[in-house]
N, C-alpha and C positions, 0 to 999 in steps of 0.2 A: 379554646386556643388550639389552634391546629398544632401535633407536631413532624408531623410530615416535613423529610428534607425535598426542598428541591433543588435540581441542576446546577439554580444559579445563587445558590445560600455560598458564602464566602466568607473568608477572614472568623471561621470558626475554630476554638481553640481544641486540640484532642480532647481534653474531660471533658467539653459539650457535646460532641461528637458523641452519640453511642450507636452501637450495631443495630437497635431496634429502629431508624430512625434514616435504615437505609430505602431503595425501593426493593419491595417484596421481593420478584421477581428477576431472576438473574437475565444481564441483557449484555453482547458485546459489544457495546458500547460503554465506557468508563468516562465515570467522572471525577478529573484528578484537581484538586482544590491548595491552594495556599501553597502556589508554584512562585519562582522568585522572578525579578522583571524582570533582569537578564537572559531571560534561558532561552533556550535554542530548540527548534522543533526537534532537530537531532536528538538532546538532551529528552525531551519529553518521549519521545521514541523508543530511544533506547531502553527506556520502563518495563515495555514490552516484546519487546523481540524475543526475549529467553524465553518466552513462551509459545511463541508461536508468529507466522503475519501479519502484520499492522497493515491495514485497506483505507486507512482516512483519517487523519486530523485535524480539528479546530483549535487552535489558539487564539487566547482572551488574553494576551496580556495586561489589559485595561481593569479588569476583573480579576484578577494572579488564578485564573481556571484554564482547563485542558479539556478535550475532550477528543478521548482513542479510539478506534473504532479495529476490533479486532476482527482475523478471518473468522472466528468462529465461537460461539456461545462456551464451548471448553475450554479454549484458552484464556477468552475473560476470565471463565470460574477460576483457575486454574492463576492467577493473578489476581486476583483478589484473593484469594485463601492464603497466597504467601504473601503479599504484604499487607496483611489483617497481621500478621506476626512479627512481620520485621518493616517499620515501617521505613521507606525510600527516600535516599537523601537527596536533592539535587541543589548543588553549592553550599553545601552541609548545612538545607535547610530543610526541614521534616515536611512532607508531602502526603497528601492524603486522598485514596484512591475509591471508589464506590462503584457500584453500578449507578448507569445513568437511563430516565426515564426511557429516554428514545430508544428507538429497537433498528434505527442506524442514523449516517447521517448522510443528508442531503448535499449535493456538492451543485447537481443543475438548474437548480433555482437560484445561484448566485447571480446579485442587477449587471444585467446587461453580458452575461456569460463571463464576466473578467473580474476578479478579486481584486486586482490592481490598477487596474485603467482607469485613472485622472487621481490617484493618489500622490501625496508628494512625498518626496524621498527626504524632504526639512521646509520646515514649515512654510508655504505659501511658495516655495521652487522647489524647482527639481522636478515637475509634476508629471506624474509616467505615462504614457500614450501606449495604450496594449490594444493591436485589432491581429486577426488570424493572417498570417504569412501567404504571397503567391506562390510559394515555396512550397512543393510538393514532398522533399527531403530536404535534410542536412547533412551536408558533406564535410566533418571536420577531420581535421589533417594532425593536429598536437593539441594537447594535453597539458594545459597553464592556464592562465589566469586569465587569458582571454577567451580562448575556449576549450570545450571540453565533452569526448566523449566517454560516455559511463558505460557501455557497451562495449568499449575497444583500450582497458585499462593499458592494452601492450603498445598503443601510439608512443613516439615521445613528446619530451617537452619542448622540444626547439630543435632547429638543425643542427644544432653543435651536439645534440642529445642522442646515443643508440634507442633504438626499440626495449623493450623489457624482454626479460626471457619469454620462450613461447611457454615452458615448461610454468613459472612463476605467474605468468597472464593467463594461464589454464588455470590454475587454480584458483580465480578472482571470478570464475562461471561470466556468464555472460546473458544474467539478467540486463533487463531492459529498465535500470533503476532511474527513476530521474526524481531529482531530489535536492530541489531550490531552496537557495536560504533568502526571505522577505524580509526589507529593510522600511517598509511602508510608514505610514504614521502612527503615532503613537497606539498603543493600544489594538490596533487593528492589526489583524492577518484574516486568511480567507481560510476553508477547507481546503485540507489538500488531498488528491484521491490517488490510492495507489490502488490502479485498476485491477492488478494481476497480484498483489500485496507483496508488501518489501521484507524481504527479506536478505542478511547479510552474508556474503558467501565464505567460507574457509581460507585460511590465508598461513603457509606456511611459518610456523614462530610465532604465531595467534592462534586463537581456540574461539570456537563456537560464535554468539553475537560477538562481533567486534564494536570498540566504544567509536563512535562515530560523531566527530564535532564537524562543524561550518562555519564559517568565515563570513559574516554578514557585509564584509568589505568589498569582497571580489564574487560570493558565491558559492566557492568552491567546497570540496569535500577532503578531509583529512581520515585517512585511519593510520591513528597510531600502531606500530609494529609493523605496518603495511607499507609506510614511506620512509620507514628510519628517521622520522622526526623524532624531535629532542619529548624526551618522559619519563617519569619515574616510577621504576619498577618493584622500589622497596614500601612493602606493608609494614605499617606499625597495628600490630594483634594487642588487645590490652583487654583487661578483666576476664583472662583464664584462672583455672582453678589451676594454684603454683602447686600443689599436690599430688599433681595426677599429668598435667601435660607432660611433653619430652620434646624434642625437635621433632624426633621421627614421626609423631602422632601430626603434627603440623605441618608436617612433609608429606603427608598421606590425605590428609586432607585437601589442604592448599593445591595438590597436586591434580586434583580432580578436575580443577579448574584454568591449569597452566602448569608448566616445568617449572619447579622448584629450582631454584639452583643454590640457596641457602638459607638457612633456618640460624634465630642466635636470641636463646634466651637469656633476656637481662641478668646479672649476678644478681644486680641488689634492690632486682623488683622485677621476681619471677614471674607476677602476674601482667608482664609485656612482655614481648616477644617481636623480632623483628623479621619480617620473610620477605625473601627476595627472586623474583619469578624472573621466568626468562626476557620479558619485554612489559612494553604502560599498558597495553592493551589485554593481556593475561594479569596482571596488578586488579585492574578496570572490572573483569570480570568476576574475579576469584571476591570483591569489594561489595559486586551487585549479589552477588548469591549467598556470603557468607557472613555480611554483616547482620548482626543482631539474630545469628541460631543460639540455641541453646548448646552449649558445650560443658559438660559433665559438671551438669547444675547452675552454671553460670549463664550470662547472656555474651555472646562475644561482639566484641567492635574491632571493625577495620576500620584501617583510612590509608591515606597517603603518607608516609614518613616524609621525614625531612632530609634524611639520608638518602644516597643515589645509589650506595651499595653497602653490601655487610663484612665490614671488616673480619679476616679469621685472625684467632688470640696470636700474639707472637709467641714465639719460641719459649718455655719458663714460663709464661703467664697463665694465672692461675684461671681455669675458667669451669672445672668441675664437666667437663663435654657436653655445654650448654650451647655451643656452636659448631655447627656441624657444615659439611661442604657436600651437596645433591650433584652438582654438577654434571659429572658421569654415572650417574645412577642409572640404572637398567628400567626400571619404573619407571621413568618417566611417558607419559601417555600419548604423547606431542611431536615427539622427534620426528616420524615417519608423514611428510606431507603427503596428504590424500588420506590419508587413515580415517578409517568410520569411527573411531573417538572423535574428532571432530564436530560431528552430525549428531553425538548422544550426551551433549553439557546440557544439564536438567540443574534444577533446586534443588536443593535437598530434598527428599519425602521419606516416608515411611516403607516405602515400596524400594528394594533392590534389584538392581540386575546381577545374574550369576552368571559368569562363563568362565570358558577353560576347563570345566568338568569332568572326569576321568569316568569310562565308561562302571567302572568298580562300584564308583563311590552311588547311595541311595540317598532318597528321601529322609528317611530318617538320619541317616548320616549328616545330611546338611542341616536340619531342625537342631538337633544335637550340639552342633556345632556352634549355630548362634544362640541357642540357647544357654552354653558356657558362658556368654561373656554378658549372659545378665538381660538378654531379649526374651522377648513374650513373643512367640512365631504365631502369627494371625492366619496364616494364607501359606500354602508352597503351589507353586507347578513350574514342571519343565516345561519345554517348547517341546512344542508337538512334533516337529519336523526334526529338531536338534538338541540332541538331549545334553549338549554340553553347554546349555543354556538353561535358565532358571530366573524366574521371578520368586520374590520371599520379599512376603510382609510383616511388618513386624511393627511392635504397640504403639510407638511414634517416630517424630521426625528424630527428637534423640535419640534412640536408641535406636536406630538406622547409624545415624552417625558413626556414633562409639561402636558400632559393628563394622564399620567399613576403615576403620584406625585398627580396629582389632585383626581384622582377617582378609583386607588386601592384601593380596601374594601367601596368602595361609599355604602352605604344603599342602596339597591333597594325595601324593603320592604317585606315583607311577610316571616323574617328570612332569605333575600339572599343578601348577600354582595358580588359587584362586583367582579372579578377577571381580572385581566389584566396583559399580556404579550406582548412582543415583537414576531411578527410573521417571519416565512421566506416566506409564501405566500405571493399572491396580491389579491385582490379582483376579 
């Protein structure tokens, strides 16, 4: 009996699943299995963006399989190692991610150059007619539902509509993203190749990938916190250890991933907790990264609350300063649009970034220091060029954590308060 997986093994439960059973060889190209029928290329997308370029997708929805095609053989690794730990939910349902045999995928051998042409949009009508345009360009004017340029976010939507700021439209870059949602028949989608690879740009009051849905109705592209569309931005944290958390600890964390603006742990079931980021799309993000780490021995889960916002106690009410109010915090990471915190939302790892540095402070100094709070220091160096930088690695992903609750904004003295991140390097 063979037990070699392949590509197109489905409807596998996780205990049959085991990691011997994957293909040997690490390849950017993923193979994401026991995806739900509803989902959205977006949705399967957005899997991988936090790691790096996405260059090509096939969607099976007939089969509930995926298959990513990353810019590069590290950021698949680099996505399978973190969700071999926490594994990815999409419509809170568990997804399962591998390397896939192919070593890319093929998008110009698709019949007759067109993925879509003579498919029907419902059954036996609607049948779609796709041949190459005598159109040398496209001249689009606004930004709706009829058309739409991805290149020129600062159009508007209509003549009743101003332009967007040039300052807000600068910030949305001006990649050349095009990025179709296929309504075809059942089961069927084509590859989709993204030649130059997609990536999401920074968006002032969002952070890093932005969660990115489509409208298989009209087409178009939503980023929440980018349109001021309706979303909710309160997380419900559960199975913390009630012993050890605090807000602040949740505030420091969470915060890595979005402006906290309130923390409030339960009275009478310490081990939830509710945090409230600045917008859906910092919620979205802070969900993809920090669902299922390990937090001071426990596994933690996010989700969506059912709540839109976090009540503070009234006046007299007894609450033990289990809820606290971030709002004007000085920490927060996000406030300044254009800031290179944008450009540096990682995963969790083992691996820290150090900055702020005081020229005073040494090596040993900083070992020392994470060493108090219970780390095993694996790795230190500064940067070669700037020594108020520093990578330190340290014995896992947990206790990278609990180091970064512990000693972001640490006092180092001489007016320099730590800074700590999560790295995508190693030492």
């Amino acid at each position: 009996m063979n037990n070699s997986t392949t590509d197109t093994d489905h409807g596998i439960d996780k205990k049959k699943f085991k990691k011997d059973r994957w293909p040997c060889s690490p390849s950017r190209v993923l193979h994401i299995r026991q995806i739900p029928n509803d989902v959205t290329e977006a949705e399967v997308i957005s899997l991988g963006l936090p790691f790096g370029k996405v260059t090509n997708l096939l969607l099976l929805k007939g089969k509930s399989q995926a298959f990513l095609e990353m810019a590069s053989e590290e950021a698949a690794v680099a996505m399978v190692n973190y969700y071999s730990a926490a594994t990815p939910l999409l419509h809170s349902q568990p997804v399962y991610i591998q390397y896939s045999n192919h070593r890319e995928l093929k998008t110009d051998n698709l019949p007759n150059q067109a993925a879509l042409d003579g498919q029907s949009i419902y059954t036996a009508c609607c049948t779609l007619r796709i041949d190459f345009s005598k159109l040398s360009s496209l001249n689009v004017k606004y930004n709706n539902d009829k058309s739409r340029d991805f290149t020129r976010l600062d159009l508007p939507f209509g003549d009743s509509q101003p332009p967007m700021e040039p300052s807000t439209a600068a910030a949305f870059g001006t990649q050349n993203v095009i990025f179709p949602s296929y309504v075809g028949a059942a089961g069927f989608a084509p590859a989709m190749d993204f030649a130059q690879g997609l990536s999401v740009p920074s968006v002032p009051g969002a952070v890093g990938s932005l969660a990115i849905t489509t409208s298989s109705a009209f087409g178009q592209i939503t980023m929440p916190g980018a349109t001021g569309g309706p979303g909710n931005s309160v997380l419900l944290v559960s199975n913390l250890n009630s012993e050890v958390i605090t807000p602040h600890g949740l505030f420091i964390l969470f915060g890595v991933y979005g402006d906290v603006h309130r923390v409030k742990i339960m009275f009478k079931k310490k081990e939830n907790a509710l945090v409230q980021m600045a917008d859906a799309s910092q919620a979205q993000l802070a969900i993809s990264h920090l669902n299922g780490q390990r937090l001071y021995g426990k596994v933690l889960h996010a989700t969506l609350s059912k709540y839109h916002t976090v009540q503070l106690p009234r006046e007299g009410q007894e609450d033990q300063g289990l809820t606290k109010d971030y709002s004007n915090s000085p920490l927060h990471r996000f406030k300044k649009p254009g800031s290179k915190n944008f450009q540096n939302i990682f995963p969790p790892s083992a691996t820290l970034h150090l900055s702020n540095i005081p020229p005073s402070v040494t090596v040993d100094d900083l070992k020392n220091l994470f060493a108090s709070t219970g780390s095993t220091v694996k790795a230190f160096r500064f940067f070669q060029k700037d020594c108020k930088m520093a990578f330190i690695q340290l014995g896992s992903v947990e206790e990278a954590v609990h180091a970064l609750i512990e000693l972001h904004n640490h006092d180092l003295g001489e007016n320099h308060h730590l800074r700590i991140s999560f790295s995508k390097s190693s030492v």
